[in-house]
C-alpha positions in Angstrom: 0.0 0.0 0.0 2.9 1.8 -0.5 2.5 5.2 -3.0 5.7 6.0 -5.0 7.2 8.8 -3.4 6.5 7.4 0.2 9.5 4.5 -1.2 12.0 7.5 -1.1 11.2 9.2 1.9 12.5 8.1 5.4 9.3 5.8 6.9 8.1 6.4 10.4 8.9 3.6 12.5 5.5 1.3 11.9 2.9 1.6 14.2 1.7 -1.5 16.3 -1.1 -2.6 14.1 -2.6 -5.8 15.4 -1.7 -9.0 13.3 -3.8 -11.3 15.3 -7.2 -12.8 14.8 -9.7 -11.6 17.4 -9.9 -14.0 20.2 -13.0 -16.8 20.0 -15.8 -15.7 22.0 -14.3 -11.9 22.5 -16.1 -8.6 22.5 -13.8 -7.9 19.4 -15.1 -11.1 17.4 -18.4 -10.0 17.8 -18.2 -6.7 16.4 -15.6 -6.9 13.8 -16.3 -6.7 10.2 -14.8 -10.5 9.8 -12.5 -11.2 13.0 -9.5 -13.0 10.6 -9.4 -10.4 8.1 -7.1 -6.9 8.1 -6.0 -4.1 6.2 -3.5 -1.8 7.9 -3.6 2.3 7.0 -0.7 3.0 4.8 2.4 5.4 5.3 0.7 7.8 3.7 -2.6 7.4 6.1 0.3 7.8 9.2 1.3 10.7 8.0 -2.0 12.5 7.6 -3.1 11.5 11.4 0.4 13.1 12.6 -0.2 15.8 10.6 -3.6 17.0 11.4 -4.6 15.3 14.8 -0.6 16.5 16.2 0.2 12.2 16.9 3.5 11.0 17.2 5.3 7.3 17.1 4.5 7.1 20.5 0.9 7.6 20.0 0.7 4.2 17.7 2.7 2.0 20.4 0.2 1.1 22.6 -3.8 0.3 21.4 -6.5 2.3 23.3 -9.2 -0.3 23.4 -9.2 -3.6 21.8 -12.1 -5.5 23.1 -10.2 -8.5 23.8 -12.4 -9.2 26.5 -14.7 -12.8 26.8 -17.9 -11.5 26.2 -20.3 -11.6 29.9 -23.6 -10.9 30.4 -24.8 -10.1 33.9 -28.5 -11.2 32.9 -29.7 -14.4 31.5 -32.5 -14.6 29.1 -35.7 -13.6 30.3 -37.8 -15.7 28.0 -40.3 -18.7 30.0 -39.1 -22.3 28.9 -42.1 -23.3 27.7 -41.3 -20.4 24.7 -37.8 -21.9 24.3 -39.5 -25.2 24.3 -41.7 -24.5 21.5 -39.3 -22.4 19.1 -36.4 -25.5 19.7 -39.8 -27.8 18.4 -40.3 -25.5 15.1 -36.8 -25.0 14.0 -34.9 -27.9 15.8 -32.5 -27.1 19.3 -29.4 -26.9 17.1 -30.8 -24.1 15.9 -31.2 -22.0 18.7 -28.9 -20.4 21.2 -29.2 -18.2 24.4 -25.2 -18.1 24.8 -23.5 -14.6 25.9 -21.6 -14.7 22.7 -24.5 -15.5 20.0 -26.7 -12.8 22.1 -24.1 -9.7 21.7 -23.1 -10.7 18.4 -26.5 -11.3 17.0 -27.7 -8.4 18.8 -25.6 -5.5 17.1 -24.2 -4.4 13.6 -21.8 -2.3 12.3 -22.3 0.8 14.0 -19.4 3.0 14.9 -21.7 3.3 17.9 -22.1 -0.5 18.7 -18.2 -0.9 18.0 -17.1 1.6 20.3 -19.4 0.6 23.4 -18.7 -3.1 23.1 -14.5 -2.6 22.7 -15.8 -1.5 26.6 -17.3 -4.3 27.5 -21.2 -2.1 27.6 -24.2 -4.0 26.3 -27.6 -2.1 26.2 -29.8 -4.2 24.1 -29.6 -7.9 23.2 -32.0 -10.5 22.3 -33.4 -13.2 24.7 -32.8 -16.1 22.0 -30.5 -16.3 18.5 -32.8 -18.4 16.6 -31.3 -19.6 12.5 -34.6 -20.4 10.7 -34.4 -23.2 8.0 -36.7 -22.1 5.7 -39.6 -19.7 5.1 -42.0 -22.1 6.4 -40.2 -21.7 9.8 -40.3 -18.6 9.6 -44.4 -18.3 9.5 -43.8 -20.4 12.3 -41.8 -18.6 14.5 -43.4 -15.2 13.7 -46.9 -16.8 14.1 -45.8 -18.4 17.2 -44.1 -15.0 18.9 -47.1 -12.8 17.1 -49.7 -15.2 19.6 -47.3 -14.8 22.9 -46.1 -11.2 22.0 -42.3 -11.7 21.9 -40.5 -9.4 20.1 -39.0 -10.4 16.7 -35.8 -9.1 15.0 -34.5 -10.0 11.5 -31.1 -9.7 11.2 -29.4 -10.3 7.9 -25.4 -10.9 7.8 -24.9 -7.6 10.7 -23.5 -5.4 8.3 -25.6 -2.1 8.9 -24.5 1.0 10.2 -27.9 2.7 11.7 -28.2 0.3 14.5 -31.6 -1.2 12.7 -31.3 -4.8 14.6 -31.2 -3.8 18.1 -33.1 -6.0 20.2 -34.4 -3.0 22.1 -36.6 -5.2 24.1 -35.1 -8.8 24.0 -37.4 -11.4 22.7 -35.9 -13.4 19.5 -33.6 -12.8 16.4 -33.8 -14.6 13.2 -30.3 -14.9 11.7 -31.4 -15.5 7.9 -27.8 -15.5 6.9 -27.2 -19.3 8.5 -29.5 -21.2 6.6 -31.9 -19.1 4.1 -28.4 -17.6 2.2 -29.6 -19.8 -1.5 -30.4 -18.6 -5.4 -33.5 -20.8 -5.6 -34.3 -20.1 -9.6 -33.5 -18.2 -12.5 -35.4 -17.1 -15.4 -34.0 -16.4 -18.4 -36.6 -15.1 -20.6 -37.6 -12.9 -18.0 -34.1 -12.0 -16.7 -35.5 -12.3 -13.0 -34.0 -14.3 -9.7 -35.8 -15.7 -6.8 -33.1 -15.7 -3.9 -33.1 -15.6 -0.2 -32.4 -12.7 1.9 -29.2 -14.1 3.4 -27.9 -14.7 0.4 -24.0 -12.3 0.9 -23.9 -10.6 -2.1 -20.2 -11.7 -3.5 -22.2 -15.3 -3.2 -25.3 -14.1 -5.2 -22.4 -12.6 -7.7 -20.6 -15.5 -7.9 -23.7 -17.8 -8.4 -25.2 -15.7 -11.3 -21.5 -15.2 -13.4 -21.7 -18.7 -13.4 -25.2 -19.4 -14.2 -24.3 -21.4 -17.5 -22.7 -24.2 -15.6 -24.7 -24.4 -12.3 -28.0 -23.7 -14.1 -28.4 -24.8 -17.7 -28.8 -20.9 -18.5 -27.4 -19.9 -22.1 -26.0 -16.5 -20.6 -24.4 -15.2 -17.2 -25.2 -13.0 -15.5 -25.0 -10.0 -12.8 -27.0 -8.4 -10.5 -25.5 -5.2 -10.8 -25.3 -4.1 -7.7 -21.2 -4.0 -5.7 -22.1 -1.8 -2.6 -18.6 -1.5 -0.4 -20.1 -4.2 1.9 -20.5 -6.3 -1.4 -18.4 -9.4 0.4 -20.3 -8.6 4.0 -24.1 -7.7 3.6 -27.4 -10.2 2.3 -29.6 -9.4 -0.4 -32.2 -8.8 2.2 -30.2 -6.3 3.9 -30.1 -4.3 0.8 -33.6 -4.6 0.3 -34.8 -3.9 4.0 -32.4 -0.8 4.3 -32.9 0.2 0.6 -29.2 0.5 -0.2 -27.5 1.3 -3.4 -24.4 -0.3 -5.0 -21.7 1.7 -6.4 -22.4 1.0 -10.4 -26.4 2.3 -9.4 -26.3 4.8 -12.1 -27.0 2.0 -14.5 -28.3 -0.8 -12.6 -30.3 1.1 -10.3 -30.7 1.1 -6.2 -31.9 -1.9 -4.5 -35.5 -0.4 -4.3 -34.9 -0.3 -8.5 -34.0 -4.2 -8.4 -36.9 -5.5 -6.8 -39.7 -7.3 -8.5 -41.5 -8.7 -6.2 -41.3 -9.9 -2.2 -42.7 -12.4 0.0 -43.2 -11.3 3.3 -44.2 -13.4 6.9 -46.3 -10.7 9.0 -48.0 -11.3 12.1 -50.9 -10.6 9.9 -50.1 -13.1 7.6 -47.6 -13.3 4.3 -48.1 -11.3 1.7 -46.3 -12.3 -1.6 -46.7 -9.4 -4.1 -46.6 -10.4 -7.7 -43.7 -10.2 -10.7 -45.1 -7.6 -13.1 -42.9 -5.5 -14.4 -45.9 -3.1 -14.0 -49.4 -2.9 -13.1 -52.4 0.0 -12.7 -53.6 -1.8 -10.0 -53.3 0.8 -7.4 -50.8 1.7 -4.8 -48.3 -0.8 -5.1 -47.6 -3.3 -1.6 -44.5 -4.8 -2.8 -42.9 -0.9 -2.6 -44.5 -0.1 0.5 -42.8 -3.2 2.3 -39.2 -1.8 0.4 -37.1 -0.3 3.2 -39.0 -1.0 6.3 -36.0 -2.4 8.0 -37.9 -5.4 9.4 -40.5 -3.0 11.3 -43.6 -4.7 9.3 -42.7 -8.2 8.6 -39.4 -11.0 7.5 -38.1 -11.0 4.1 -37.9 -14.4 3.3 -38.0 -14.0 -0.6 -37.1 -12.0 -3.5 -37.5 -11.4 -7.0 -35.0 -9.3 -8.7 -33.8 -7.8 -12.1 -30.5 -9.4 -13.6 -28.4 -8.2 -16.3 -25.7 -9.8 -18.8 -22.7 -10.2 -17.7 -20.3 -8.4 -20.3 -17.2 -7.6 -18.7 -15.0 -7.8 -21.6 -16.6 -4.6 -23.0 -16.2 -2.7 -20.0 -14.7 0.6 -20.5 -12.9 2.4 -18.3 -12.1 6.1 -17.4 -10.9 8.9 -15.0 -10.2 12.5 -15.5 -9.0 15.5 -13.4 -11.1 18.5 -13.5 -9.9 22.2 -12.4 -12.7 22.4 -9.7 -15.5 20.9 -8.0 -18.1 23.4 -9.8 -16.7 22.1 -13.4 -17.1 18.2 -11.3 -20.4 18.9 -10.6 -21.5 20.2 -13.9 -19.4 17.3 -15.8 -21.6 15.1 -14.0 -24.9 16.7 -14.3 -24.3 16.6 -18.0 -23.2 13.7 -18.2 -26.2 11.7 -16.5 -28.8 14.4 -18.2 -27.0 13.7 -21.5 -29.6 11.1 -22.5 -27.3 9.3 -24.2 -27.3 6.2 -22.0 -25.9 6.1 -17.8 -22.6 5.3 -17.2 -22.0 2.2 -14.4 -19.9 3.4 -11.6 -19.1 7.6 -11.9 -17.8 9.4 -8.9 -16.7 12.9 -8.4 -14.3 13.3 -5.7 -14.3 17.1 -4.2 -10.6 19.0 -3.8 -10.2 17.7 0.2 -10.9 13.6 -0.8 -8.6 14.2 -4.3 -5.6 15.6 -2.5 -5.7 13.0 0.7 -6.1 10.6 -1.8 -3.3 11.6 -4.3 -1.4 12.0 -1.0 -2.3 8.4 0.5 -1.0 6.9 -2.9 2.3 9.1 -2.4 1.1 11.6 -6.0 1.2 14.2 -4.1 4.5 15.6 -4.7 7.2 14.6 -7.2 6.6 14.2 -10.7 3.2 13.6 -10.7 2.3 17.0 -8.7 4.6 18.8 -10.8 3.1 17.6 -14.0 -0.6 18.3 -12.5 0.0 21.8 -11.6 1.6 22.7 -14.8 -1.3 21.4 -16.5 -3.5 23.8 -14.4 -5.0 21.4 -12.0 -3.5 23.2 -8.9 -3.6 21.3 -5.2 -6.7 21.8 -3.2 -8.8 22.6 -5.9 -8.4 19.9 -8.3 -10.9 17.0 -8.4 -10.5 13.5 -9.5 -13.4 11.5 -11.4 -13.5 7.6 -12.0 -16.2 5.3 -13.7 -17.3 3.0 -15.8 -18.8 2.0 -19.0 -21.2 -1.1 -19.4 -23.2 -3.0 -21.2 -23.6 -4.2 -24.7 -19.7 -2.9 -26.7 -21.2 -0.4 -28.9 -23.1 1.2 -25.7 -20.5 0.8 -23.6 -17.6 2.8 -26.0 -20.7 5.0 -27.0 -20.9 6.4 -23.4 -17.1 6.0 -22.5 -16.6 8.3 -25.4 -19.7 11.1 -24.5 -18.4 11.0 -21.1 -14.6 12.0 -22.6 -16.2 14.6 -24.3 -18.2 15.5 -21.3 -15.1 16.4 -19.7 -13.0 18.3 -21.7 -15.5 21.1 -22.5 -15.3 21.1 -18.6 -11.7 21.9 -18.8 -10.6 17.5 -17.9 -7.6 15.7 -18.6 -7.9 12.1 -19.0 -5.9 10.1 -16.9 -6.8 6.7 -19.1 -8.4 4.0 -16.8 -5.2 3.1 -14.8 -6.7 5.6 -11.7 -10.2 3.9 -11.8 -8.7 0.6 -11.5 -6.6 1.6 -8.7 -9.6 2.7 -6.9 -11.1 -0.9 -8.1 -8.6 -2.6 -6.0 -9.5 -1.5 -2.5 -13.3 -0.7 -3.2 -14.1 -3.4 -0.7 -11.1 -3.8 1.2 -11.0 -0.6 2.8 -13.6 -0.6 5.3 -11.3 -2.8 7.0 -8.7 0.0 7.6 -11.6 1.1 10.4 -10.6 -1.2 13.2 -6.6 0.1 13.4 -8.2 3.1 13.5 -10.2 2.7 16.4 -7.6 1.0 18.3 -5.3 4.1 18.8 -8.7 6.6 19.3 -9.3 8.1 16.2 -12.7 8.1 15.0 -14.0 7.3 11.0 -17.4 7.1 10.0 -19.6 8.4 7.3 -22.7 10.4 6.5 -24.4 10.4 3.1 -27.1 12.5 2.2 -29.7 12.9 -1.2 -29.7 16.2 -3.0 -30.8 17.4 -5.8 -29.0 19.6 -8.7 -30.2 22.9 -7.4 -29.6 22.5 -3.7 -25.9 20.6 -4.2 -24.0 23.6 -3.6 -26.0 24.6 -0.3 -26.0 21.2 1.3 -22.1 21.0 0.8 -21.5 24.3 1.4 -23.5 24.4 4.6 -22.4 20.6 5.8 -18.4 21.6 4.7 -18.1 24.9 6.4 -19.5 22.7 10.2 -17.4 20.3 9.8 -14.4 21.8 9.1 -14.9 24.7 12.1 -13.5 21.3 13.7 -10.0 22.0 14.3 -8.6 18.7 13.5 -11.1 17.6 11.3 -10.6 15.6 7.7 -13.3 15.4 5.8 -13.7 14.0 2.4 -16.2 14.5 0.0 -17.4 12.5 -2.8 -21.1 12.0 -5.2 -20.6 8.4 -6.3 -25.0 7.9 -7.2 -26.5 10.2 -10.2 -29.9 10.5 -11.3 -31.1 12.9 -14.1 -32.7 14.9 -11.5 -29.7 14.7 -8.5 -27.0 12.4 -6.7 -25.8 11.9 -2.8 -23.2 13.5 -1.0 -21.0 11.5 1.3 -18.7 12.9 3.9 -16.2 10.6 5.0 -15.2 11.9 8.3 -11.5 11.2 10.1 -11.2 12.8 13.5 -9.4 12.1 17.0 -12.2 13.4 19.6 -11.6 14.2 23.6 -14.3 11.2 24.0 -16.8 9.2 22.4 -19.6 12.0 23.4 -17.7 14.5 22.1 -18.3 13.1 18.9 -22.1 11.6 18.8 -22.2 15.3 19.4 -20.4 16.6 16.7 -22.0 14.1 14.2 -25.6 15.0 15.9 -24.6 18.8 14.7 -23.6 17.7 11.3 -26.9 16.0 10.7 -28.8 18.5 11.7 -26.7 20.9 9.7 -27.8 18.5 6.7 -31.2 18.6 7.5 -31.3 22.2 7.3 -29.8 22.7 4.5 -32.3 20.6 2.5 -30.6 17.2 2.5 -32.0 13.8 3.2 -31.4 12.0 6.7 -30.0 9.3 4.7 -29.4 8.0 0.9 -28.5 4.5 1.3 -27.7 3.4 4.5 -31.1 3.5 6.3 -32.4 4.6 9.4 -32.6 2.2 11.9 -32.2 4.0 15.9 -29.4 6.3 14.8 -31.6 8.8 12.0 -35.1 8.2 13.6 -35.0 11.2 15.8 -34.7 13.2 12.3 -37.1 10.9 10.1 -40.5 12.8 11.2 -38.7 17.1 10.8 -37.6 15.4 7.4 -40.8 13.5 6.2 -43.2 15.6 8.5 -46.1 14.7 10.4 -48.7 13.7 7.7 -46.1 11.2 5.9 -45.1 9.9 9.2 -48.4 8.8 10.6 -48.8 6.8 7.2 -45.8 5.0 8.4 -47.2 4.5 11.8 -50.5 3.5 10.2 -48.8 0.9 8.0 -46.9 -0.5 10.9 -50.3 -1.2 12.6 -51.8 -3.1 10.3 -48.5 -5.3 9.2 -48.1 -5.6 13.4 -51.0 -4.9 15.5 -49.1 -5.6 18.6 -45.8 -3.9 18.2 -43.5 -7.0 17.7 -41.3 -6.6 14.9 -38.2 -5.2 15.3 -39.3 -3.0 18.2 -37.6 0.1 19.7 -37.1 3.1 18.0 -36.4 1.8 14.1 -37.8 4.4 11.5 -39.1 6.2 14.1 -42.1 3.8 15.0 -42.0 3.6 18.5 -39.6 4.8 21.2 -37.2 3.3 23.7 -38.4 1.5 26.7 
């Protein structure tokens, strides 16, 4: 991970980045992304933490907080035997688990929240019983069963969300779908739809479909189109029940675009909505029951769009533009250009170009020299990669309108070497998260909807709080367009007095988001962490349809109970 200038300069001596697996049964196994799996930060990621947060060597010598620690609960399960009894009879005892380890683990996600509490040892919220359905049959069982006695029910996918949207807020059970129901169950080809499972992990769902010739008799493979960063971590009814988004979504579409149809177990029975591609039939069900994070029902199957897979036509491309006004534009025209969407296009802003130039060591040297002469100058300079799908005429059609694009926007290509670099870590690079948390720094992200016309306020408004921060990195990117708008994310990098200091900060920044006419969230959800904002951003009237959909899907309060979309409130 080495950039090319960093080989020439004298290298810090290496910080103590942990090599070892977290311990079996730990705190830290329960909240890492995958326990045997690392990625250390770079010289060039050193560097930037000693420049801006004032860290020296000694500062990377000794960890803050590991979690290390055998995971204890001072309470046992508070669920009657005779409810254990008859869950163990539905979905067989194997299957079911009340263990200190299965609860905590079960019982949180990816939360920089969740990961900081539990590296101390605190646990707020965990289910009574970790229950692994087999099939969807078990599940109309179990919810059925817990609907009759009132226990509280919790889907929980793979545990890759970051809104805290599968906290067991008040015990009861949690249906790991990931364990058993994780299968492709058909394809069909004339219709290029799926029916899957919603713990299918998507690299599996990926790998099933490119393959699709061999394993299933199809005459084509295929793709689902949809590479999210926690494309090797999260289900396929994760991205359905948080309505995420994959990073080539300007052509594919968000998960809320993939989905066909859904069958669903509510306490009020399963609904299975059907597989038109359209239909005047009213209000649709199967988009009403998109996105509602496991409040109304269990996902137990799907039917979604697939595409050809063509990646030997793949085109590539990345550019430099002068500023993030000519990024923005290049971009707007580009997806209003109506002459077919690129895959994967991302803008990054002047603060996320020059870390990142400086984190691959092109900062300086040859490379910076060459820039700057050119007239991309540091700190305003912005960096663009994407792609081209499709059919090979389409796919050069686009490359090439995109080229053009860019150079009446004053952009220099920089061929496809620069997207391909930024190919190779796309899904690695969450990982850097847990060295960074060990020696009390703090990354985490926020990602907001705008549209064209309120862009420049949103980031304008959202930059300008953020950076007030003394100590503060902050970078920027749009990496989702729409003819009528894309997202903003804020990658933020910061090394706070405390842990309140910065639920604090980040509490500002979403209200400063808010404000300035953003949305609460573009594809991560809301879960616990954005429901306090859901109802000032949707307002009263669109709210209480929310609540009055949740009564009817769950009369009495069971599914995923707590504070989730902002349908209830905290015991």
């Amino acid at each position: 991970m080495t950039g090319r200038n960093d080989m020439a300069r004298k290298e810090p001596r290496t910080p103590h980045w942990r090599e070892a697996n977290a311990r079996t049964g730990s705190y830290r196994a329960a909240f890492s992304l995958d326990p045997t799996r690392f990625k250390h930060p770079s010289a060039g990621w050193v560097k930037m933490f000693k420049d801006e947060f004032g860290m020296t060597d000694a500062d990377f010598v000794r960890p803050v907080s590991q979690g290390d620690e055998p995971v204890h609960l001072e309470a046992p399960a508070a669920i009657a035997p005779e409810h254990r009894a008859a869950i163990e009879a539905i979905v067989g005892a194997q299957n079911v688990s009340d263990d200190d380890f299965s609860r905590v683990k079960y019982g949180h996600g990816k939360t920089l929240d969740e990961n900081l509490a539990l590296r101390d040892g605190k646990v707020t919220a965990v289910p009574d019983l970790v229950v692994h359905p087999r099939d969807k049959q078990d599940v109309a069982a179990l919810v059925g069963y817990c609907a009759e006695h009132k226990i509280p029910v919790v889907p929980y996918g793979a545990g890759s969300g970051v809104v805290m949207g599968t906290r067991a807020d008040r015990g009861g059970v949690t249906l790991v779908m990931a364990t058993h129901m994780n299968k492709l169950l058909a394809i069909n080809e004339r219709n290029m739809t799926v029916v899957v499972q919603p713990g299918l992990i998507g690299s599996d769902f990926e790998a099933l479909l490119n393959d699709a010739p061999r394993l299933y008799g199809t005459n084509r493979a295929f793709t689902c189109g949809y590479f999210p960063q926690s494309f090797e971590l999260a289900s396929v009814g994760g991205w359905i029940a948080a309505l995420g988004t994959g990073q080539a979504s300007t052509y594919y579409g968000d998960a809320y675009d993939l989905v066909i149809s859904q069958e669903y177990v509510t306490p009020v029975g399963t609904i299975r909505t059907k597989d038109f591609p359209a239909s005047a039939t009213g209000p649709k069900v199967n988009d009403i029951l998109k996105g509602n994070e496991g409040t109304f029902g269990v996902l137990v199957e799907a039917t979604l769009k697939i595409f050809r897979y063509q990646p030997e036509n793949t085109q590539r491309f990345a550019f430099m533009l002068p500023n993030w006004d000519a990024a923005v534009e290049f971009s707007r025209e580009v997806v209003q250009g109506e002459f077919g969407m690129p895959a994967i296009l991302r803008i990054s802003d002047p603060e996320e170009t020059e870390r990142g130039l400086a984190l691959k060591g092109f900062d300086a040297g040859l490379a910076n020299t060459f820039l700057t002469k050119r007239g991309f100058k540091p700190w305003q300079r912005c960096l663009c990669v994407g792609t081209a799908e499709g059919e090979k005429g389409f796919a050069k059609h686009v490359a090439s309108q995109v080229k053009r694009i860019a150079k009446d926007h004053g952009g220099m290509s920089l061929t496809g070497y620069a997207e391909k670099q930024w190919e190779h870590g796309r899904y690695s690079d969450s990982f850097l998260r847990e060295d960074i948390l060990d020696f009390g720094m703090i990354i985490d992200t926020l990602e907001t909807s705008v549209t064209w016309d309120n862009l420049a306020e949103v980031y304008t408004t959202v930059r300008e709080f953020v950076k007030s921060r003394p100590g503060t990195v902050c970078m920027t990117h749009a990496s989702h367009f729409y003819p009528q708008g894309t997202n903003l994310y804020f990658i933020l990098v910061l090394r706070p007095t405390d842990s309140d200091e910065y639920f604090a900060f980040r509490d500002a920044i979403i209200d400063k988001i808010v404000e300035s006419g953003g949305s609460t969230s573009h594809h991560h959800g809301v879960g616990n962490l954005f429901a306090p904002w859901l109802e000032t951003y949707l307002g009263r009237t669109e709210m209480d349809v929310l609540r009055a959909l949740k009564a009817h899907f769950d009369p009495d309060g069971i599914m995923n109970p707590g504070n989730t979309l902002g349908l209830g409130s905290r015991p």
